[in-house]
C-alpha positions in Angstrom: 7.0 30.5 -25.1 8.3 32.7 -22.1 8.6 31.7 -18.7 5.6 33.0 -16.5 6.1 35.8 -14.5 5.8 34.6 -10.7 2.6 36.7 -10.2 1.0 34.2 -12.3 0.7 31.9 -9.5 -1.3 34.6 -7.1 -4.6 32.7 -8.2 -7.7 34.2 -7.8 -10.5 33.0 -5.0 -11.6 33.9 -1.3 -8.2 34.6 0.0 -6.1 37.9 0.3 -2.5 37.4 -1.4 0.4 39.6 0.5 4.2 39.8 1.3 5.9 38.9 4.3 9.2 39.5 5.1 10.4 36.8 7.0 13.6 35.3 8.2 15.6 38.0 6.0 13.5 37.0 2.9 9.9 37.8 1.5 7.3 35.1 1.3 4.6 35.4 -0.5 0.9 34.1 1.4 -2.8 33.9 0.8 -4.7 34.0 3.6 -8.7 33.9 4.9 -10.2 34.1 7.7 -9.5 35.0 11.8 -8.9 33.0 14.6 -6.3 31.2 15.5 -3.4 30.9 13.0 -3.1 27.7 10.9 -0.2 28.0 9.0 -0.3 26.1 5.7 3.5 24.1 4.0 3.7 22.7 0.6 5.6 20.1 -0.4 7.5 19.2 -3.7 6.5 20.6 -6.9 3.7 22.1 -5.5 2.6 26.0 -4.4 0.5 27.8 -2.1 -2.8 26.7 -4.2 -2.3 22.6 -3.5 -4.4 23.9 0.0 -6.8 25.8 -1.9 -9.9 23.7 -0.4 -8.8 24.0 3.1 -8.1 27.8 3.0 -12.1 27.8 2.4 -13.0 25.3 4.9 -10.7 26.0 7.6 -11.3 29.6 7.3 -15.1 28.8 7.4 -14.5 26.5 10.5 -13.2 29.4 12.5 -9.5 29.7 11.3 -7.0 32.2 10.2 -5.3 30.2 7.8 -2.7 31.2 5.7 -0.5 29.2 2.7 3.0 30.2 2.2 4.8 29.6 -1.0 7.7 28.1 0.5 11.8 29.4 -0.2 12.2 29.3 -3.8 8.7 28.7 -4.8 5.9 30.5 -6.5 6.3 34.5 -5.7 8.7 33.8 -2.9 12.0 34.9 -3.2 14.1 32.5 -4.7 17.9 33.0 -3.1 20.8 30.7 -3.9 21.2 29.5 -0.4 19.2 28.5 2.8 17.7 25.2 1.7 19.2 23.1 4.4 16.4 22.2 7.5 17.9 24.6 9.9 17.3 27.6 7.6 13.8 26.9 6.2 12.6 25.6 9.6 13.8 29.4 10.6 11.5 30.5 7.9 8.4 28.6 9.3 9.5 30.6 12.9 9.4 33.6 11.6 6.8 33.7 9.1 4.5 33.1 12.3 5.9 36.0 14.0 6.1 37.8 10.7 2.1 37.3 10.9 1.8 38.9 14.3 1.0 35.6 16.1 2.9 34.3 19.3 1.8 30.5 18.0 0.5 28.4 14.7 -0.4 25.6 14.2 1.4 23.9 11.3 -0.1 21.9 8.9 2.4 20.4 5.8 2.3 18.5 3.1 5.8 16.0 2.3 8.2 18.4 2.5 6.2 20.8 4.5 5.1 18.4 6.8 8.8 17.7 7.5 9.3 21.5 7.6 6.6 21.5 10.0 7.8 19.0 12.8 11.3 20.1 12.6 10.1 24.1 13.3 8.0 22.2 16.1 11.2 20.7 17.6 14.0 23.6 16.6 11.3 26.0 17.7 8.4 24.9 19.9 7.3 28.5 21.3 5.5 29.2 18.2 3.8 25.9 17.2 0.8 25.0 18.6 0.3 21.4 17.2 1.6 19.8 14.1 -0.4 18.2 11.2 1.4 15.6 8.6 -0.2 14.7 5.4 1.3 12.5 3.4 5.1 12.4 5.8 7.2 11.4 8.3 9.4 12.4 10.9 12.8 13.3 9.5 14.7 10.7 11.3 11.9 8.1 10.6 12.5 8.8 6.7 16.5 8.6 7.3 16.4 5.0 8.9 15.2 3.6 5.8 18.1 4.6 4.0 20.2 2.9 6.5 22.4 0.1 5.5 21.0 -2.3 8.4 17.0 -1.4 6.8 14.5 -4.2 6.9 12.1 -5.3 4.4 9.8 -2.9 4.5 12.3 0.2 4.8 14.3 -1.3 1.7 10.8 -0.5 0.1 10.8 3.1 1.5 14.3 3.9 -0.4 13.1 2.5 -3.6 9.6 4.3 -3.4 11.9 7.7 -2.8 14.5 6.9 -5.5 14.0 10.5 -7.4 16.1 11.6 -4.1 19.1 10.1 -5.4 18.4 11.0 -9.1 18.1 14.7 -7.7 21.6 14.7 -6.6 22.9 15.2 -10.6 23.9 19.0 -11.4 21.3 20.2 -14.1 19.9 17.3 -15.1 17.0 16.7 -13.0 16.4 20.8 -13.7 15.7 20.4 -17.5 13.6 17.7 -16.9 11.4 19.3 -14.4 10.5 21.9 -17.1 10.9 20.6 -20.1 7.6 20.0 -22.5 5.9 22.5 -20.2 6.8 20.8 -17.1 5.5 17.5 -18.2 7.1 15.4 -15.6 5.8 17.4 -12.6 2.3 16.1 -14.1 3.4 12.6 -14.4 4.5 12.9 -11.3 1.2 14.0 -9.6 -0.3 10.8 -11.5 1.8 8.7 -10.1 2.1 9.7 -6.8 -2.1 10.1 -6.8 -4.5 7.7 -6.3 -6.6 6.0 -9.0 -10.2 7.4 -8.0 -8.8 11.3 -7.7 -6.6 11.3 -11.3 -9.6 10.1 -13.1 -11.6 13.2 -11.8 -11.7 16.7 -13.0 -9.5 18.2 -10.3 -6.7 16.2 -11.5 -6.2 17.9 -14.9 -6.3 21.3 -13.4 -3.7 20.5 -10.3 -1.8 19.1 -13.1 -1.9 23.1 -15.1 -1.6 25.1 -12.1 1.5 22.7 -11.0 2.8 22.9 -14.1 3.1 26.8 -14.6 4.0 27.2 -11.3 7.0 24.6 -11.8 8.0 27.0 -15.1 8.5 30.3 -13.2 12.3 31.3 -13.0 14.1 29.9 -10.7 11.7 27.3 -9.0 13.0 23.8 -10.7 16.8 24.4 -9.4 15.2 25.8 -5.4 13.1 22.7 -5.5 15.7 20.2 -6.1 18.1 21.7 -3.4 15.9 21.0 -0.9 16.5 17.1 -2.2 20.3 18.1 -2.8 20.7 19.3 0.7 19.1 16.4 2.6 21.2 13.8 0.6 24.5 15.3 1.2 24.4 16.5 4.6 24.1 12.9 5.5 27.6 12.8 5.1 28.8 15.8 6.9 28.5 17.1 10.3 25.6 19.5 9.9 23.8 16.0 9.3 24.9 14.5 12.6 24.4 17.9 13.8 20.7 18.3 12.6 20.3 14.4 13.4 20.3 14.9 17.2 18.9 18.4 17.1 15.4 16.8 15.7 16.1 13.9 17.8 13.2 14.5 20.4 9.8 13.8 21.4 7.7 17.2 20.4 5.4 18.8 23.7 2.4 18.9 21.4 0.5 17.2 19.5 1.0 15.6 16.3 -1.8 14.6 13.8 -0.7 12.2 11.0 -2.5 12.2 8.0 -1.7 9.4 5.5 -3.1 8.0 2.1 -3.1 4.0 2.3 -2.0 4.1 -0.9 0.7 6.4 -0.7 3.8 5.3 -3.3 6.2 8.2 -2.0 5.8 7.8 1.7 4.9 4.2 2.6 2.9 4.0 5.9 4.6 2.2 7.6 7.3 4.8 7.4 4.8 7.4 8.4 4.2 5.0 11.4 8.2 4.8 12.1 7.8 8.4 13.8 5.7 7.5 16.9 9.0 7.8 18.5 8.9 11.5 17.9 5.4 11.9 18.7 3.9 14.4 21.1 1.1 14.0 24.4 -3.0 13.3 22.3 -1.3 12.4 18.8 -3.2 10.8 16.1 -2.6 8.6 13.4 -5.6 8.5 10.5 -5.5 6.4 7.5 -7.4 7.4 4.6 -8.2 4.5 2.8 -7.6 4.2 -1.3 -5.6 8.0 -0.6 -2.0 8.3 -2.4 0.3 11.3 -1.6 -2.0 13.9 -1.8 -4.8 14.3 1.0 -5.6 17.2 0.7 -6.6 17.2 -2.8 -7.5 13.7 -3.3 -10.6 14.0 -0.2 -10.3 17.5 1.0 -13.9 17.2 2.8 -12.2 14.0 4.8 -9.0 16.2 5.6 -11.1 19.2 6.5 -13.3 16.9 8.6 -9.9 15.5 10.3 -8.0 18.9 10.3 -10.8 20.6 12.5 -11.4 18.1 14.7 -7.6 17.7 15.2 -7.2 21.4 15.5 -10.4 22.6 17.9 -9.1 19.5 20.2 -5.1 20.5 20.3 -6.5 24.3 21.1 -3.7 26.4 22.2 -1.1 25.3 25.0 -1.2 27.0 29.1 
């Protein structure tokens, strides 16, 4: 069976899809409404369409809201390099600029929540306020590798043990796509909670993840993202982008997290208060795993708008 062509994952529904050219590389978007700019991040194994119900409700609430396949992912361009933080946080920058807006706010998922408050902190002109579902502060996530980690954050590394199975050259790519991607579906049920993977919006997640996962190219960008975060741990651009991040953001930061999260326990999400901006908020979602915004997207719409009519734009 041949790979799917990347325009396969430019689902249909109430949203425009588009290029951007961004950060010397095209993104591809979908994007609804008008109003102020709520840009949308993705985390692993996912795509654009993982914030399909809150491009309809935030776009109904009075939001332009737009979801970016991230580097490597879906119809974005998928170049060998430019999956350390520094580069992809660029991205974020200038895909808001790229939009024609002076400031977002950032909403992410995992990955793209991390995205999210490292733009925030490389690049605070453009960011409005940061949303988290389902993350933590990059530094907050590094302390519980550390060799001095408590209890708890010895928990942390061993619920975020694919990081270190990543780190094998080819491996971890064949068995992202093999059987039709069958793993990135096992991984969705277990990184889900119980209620949401007995419903019918598991099982099609689980399709559109799974095609997406198969286009050309997406398995290896994926896992450099991992690659990247492990090894520059032991190399200066890791000390580097250590005390770069290393500050307390001007705005505010809404936290998101499923009490039932396997991937990112929360008391790791807690860990980042350090890191926190001025009116942040920390909401737990009880019987939630990784995914918010799919497992209760009326709850995360409900929290997202509040959040987002309350952070308005900064003087």
């Amino acid at each position: 069976m041949p790979a799917p062509d990347p325009s396969t994952v430019r689902l249909v529904g109430p949203w425009t899809h588009r290029d951007v050219s961004a950060n010397g590389i095209r993104l591809h978007v979908a994007e609804a409404g008008s109003g102020e700019l709520v840009l949308l991040l993705h985390g692993f194994a996912e795509f654009w369409w993982t914030w399909h119900h809150q491009l309809r409700s935030l776009s109904e609430a009075g939001f332009r809201v737009v979801a970016a396949d991230l580097r490597g992912y879906g119809d974005s361009d998928k170049p060998p390099r430019g999956y350390d933080a520094w580069t992809l946080a660029g991205d974020v920058a200038g895909l808001v600029r790229a939009l024609g807006e002076r400031r977002a706010h950032l909403v992410g998922h995992a990955w793209g929540g991390l995205l999210a408050w490292t733009a925030a902190t490389l690049h605070p002109r453009v960011v409005s306020s940061v949303s988290v579902l389902g993350g933590a502060h990059p530094l907050a996530l590094r302390s519980a590798f550390g060799r001095s980690a408590l209890r708890r954050r010895r928990s942390q590394a061993r619920a975020m043990s694919h990081l270190l199975r990543f780190q094998m050259p080819m491996r971890p790519e064949r068995w992202l796509v093999k059987d039709d991607a069958a793993a990135v579906e096992r991984l969705l049920h277990d990184w889900s909670g119980e209620t949401w993977r007995r419903g019918p919006g598991f099982a099609e997640t689980a399709r559109a993840f799974r095609n997406a996962m198969l286009v050309p190219g997406v398995a290896h960008s994926a896992l450099e993202y991992y690659r990247w975060a492990f090894r520059a741990q032991f190399r200066g651009e890791g000390r580097r982008f250590a005390e770069a991040v290393d500050a307390r953001l001007r705005m505010p930061v809404l936290q998101l997290h499923g009490a039932a999260d396997p991937v990112v326990l929360p008391g790791t999400a807690h860990d980042s208060a350090p890191w926190l901006g001025p009116r942040s908020r920390f909401e737990t979602m009880p019987r939630v795993g990784h995914y918010p915004q799919l497992e209760e997207p009326e709850n995360t719409a409900k929290a997202l708008v509040s959040f987002l009519r309350g952070s308005g734009q900064p003087q």
